[in-house]
Backbone as numpy.savetxt, mean C-alpha at the origin, in Angstrom:
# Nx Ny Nz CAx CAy CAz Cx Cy Cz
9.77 -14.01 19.61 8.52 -13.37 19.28 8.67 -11.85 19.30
9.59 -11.49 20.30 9.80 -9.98 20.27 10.48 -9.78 19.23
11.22 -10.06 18.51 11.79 -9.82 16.93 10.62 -9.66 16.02
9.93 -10.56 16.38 8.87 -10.52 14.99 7.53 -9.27 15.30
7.52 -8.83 16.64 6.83 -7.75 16.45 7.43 -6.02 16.34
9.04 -6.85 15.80 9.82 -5.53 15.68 10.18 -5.26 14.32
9.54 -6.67 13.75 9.63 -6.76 12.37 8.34 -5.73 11.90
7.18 -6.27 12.30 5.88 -5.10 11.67 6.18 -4.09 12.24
6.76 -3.86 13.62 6.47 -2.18 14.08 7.66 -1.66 12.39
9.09 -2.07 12.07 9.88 -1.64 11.00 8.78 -1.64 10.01
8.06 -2.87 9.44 7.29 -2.43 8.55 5.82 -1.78 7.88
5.26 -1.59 9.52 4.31 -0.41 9.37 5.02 0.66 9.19
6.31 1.13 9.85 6.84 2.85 9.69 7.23 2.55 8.02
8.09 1.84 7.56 8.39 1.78 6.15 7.28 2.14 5.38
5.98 1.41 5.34 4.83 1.46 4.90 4.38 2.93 4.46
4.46 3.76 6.22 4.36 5.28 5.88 5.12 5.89 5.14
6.43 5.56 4.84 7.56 6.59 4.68 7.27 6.19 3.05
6.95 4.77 3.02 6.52 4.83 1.12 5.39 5.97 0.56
4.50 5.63 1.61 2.74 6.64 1.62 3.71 8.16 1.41
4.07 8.27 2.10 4.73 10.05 2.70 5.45 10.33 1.16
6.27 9.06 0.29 7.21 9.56 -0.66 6.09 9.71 -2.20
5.12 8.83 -1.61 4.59 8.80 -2.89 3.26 9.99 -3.07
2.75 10.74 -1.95 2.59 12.15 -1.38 3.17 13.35 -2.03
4.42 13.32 -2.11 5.28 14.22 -2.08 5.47 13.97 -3.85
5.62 12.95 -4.34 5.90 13.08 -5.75 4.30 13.33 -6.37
3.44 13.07 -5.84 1.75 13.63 -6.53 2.02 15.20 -6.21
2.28 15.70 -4.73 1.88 16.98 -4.88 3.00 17.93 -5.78
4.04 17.35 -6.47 4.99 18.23 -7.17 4.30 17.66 -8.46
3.86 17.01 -8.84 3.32 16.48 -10.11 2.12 17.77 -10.05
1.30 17.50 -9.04 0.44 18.33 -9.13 0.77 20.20 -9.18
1.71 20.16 -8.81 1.99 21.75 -9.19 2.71 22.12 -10.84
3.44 20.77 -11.06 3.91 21.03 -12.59 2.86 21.22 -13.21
1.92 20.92 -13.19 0.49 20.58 -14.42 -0.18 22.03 -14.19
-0.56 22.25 -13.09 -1.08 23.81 -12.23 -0.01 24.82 -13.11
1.45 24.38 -13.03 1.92 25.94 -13.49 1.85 26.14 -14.94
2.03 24.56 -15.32 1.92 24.45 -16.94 0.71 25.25 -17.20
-0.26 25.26 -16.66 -1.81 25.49 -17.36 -1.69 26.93 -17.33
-1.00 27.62 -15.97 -0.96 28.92 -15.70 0.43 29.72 -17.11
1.02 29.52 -16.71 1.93 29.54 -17.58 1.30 29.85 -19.34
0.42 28.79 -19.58 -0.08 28.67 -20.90 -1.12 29.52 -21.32
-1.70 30.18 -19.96 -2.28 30.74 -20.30 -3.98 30.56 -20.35
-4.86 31.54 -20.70 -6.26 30.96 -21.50 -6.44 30.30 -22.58
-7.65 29.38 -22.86 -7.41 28.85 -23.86 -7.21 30.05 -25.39
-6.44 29.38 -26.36 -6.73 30.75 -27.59 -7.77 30.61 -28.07
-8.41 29.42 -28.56 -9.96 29.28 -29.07 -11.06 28.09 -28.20
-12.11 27.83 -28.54 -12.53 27.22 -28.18 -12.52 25.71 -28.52
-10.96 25.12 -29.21 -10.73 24.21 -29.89 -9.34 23.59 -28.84
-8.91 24.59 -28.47 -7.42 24.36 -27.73 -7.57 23.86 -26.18
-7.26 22.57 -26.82 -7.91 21.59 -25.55 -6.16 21.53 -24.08
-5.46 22.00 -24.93 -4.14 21.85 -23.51 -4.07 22.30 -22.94
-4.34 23.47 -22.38 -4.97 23.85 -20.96 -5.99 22.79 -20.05
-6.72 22.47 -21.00 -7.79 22.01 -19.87 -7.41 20.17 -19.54
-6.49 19.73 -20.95 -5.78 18.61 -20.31 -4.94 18.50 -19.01
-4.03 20.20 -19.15 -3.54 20.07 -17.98 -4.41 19.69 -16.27
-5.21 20.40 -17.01 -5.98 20.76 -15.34 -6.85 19.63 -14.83
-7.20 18.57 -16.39 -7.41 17.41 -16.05 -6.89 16.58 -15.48
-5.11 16.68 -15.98 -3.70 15.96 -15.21 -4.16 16.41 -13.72
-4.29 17.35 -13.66 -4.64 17.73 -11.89 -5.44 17.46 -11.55
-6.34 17.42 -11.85 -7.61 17.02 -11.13 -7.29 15.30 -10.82
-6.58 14.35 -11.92 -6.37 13.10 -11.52 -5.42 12.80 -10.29
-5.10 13.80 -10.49 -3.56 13.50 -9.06 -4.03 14.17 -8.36
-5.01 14.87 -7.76 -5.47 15.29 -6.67 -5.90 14.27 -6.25
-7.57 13.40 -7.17 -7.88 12.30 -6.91 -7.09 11.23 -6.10
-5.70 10.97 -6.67 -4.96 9.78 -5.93 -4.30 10.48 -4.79
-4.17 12.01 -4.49 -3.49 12.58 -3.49 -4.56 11.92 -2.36
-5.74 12.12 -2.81 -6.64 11.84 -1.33 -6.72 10.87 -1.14
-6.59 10.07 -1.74 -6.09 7.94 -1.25 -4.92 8.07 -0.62
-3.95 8.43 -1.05 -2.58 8.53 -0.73 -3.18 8.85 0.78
-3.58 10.43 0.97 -4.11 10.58 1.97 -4.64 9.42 3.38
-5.36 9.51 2.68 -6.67 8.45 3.74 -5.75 7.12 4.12
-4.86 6.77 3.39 -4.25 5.51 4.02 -3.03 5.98 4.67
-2.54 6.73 4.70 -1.45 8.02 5.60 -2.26 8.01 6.96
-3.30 8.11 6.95 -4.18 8.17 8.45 -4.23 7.30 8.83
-4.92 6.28 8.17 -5.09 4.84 8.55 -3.62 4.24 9.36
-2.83 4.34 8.50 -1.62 3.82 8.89 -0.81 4.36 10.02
-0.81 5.69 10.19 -0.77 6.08 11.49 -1.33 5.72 12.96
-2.63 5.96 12.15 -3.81 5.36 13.44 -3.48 3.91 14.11
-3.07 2.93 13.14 -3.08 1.73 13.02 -1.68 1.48 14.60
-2.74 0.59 15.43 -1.72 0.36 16.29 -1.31 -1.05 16.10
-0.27 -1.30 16.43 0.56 -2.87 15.93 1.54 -2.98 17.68
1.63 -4.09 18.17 2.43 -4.44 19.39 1.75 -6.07 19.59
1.05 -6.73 19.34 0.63 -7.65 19.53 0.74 -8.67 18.41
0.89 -9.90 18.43 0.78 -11.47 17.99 -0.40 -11.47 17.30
-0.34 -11.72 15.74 -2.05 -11.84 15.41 -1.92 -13.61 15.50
-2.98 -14.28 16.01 -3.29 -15.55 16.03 -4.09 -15.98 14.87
-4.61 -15.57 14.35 -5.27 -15.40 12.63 -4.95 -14.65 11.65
-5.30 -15.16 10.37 -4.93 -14.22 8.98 -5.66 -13.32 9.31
-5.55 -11.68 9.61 -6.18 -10.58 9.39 -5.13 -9.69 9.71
-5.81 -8.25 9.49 -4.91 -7.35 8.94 -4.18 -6.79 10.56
-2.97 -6.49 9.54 -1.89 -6.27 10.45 -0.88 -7.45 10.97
-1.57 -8.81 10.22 -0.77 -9.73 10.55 0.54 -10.03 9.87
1.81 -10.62 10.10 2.80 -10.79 9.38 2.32 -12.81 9.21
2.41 -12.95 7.67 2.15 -14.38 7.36 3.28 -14.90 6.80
3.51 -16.06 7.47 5.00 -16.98 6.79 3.85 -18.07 6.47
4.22 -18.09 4.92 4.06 -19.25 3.82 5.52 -19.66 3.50
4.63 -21.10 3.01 6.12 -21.80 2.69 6.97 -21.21 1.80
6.46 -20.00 0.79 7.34 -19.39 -0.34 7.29 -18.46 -0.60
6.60 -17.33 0.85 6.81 -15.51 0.59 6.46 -15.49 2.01
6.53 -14.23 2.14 6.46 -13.67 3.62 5.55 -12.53 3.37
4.42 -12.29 4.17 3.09 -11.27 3.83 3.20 -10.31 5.14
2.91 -9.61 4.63 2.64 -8.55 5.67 0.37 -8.07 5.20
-0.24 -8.14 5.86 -1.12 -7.62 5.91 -1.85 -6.30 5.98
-1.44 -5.10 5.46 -1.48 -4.06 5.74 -1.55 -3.03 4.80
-1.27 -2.87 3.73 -1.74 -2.14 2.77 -1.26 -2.48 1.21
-1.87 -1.94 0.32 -1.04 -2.64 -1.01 -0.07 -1.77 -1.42
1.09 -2.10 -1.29 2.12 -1.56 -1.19 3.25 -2.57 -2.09
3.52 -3.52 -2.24 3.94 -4.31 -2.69 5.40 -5.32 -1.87
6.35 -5.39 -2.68 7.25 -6.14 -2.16 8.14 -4.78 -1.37
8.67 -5.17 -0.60 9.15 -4.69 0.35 10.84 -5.21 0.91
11.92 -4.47 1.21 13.14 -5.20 1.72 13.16 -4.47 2.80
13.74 -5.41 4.11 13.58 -4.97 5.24 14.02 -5.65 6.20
15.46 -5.53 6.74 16.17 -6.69 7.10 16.95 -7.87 6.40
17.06 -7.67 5.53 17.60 -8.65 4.74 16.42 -9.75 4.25
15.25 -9.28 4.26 14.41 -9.91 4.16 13.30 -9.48 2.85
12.62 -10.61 2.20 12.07 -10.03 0.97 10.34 -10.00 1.40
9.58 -8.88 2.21 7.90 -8.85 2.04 7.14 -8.50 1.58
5.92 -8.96 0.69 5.33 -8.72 0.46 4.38 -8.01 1.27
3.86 -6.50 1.13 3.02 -6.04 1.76 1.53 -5.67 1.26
0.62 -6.28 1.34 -0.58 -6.54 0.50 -1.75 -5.85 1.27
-2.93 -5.42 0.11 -4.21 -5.24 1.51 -4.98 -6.35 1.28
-5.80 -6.11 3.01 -6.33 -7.08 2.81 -7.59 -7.99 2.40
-7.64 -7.03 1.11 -8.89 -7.30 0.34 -8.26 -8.16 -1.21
-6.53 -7.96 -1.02 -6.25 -9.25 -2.12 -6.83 -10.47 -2.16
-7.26 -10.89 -3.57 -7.64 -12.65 -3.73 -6.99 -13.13 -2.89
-5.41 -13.43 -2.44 -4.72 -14.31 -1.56 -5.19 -14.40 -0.03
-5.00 -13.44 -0.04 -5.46 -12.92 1.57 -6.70 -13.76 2.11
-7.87 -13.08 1.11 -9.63 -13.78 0.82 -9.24 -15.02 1.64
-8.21 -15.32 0.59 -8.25 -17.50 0.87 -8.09 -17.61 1.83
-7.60 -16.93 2.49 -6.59 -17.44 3.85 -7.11 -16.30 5.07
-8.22 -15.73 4.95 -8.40 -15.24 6.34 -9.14 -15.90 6.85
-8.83 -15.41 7.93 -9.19 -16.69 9.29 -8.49 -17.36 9.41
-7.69 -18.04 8.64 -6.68 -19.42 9.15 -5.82 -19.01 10.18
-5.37 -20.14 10.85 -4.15 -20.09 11.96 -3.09 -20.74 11.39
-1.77 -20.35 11.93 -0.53 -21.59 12.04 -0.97 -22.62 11.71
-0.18 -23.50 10.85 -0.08 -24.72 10.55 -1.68 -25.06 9.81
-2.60 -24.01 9.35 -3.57 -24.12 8.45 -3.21 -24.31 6.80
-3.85 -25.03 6.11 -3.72 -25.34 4.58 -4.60 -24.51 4.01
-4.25 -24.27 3.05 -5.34 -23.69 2.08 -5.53 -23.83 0.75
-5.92 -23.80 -0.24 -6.05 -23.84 -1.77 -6.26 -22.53 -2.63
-5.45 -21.86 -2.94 -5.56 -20.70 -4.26 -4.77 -21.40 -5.50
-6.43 -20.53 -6.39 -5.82 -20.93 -7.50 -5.07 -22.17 -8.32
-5.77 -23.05 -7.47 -5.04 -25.00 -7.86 -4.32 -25.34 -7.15
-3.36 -24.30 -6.31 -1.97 -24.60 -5.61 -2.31 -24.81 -4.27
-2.11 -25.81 -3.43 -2.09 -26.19 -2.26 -1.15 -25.20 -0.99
-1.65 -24.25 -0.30 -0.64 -23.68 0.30 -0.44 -23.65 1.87
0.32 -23.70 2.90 0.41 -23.94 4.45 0.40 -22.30 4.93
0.18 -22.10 5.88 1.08 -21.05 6.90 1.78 -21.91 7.59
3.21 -21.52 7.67 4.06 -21.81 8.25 4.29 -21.34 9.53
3.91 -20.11 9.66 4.24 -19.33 10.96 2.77 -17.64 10.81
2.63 -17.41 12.22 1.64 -16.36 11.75 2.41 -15.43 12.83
2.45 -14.29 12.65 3.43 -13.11 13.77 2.34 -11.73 13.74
């Protein structure tokens, strides 16, 4: 059991270090578009829309900078050392044919020689299956599915 809560403490920090990389490529995105616009100048007429596309490019990646953000906190904040006994967040879920991590949408994940899915937990899948315990069944989507193990 102490392995498996050394498995989420590895894949909450991974989690961040994705948040932190994908941070770092918005805020250089966000300065290419900033210098482009500067660079380019004022508009020449009131027709010459690429300036203000640029600054639109920025304004969108600021937008996702502050998600990026807010789940950078979250995930920090987020304390993990304990056994979840139910599907909810922060839990690690063994199904018979993926391995879940509960914790943000982040996607598949390698980590240990191991292949996880890291999902939030407002995915359809999740839906189905919160609340369940170990050795609970469930039904998504037509397909009959178990937890095998809950960590």
């Amino acid at each position: 059991m102490k392995a498996d809560i050394s498995l989420k403490e590895k894949l909450l920090a991974r989690c961040i270090e994705i948040k932190e990389e994908s941070e770092t490529h918005i805020l250089a995105a966000m300065n290419d578009a900033q210098q482009g616009a500067n660079e380019y100048g004022p508009p020449k007429d009131r027709y010459d829309s690429f300036r203000a596309q640029l600054m639109r490019k920025r304004d969108m990646l600021a937008q996702q900078l502050a998600g990026i953000e807010e789940e950078l906190r979250f995930l920090r904040q987020f304390k993990q050392g304990s056994v979840s006994t139910k599907v909810e967040l922060g839990a690690l879920v063994v199904l018979e044919s993926q391995l879940l991590y509960i914790m943000a949408g982040i996607g598949k994940v390698e980590i240990e020689d191991k292949s996880v899915y890291v999902v939030s937990p407002v995915v359809p899948l999740v839906a189905a299956m919160n609340g369940l315990k170990k050795g609970d069944s469930f039904i998504f989507r037509g397909n009959t599915m178990k937890i095998v193990d809950l960590f």
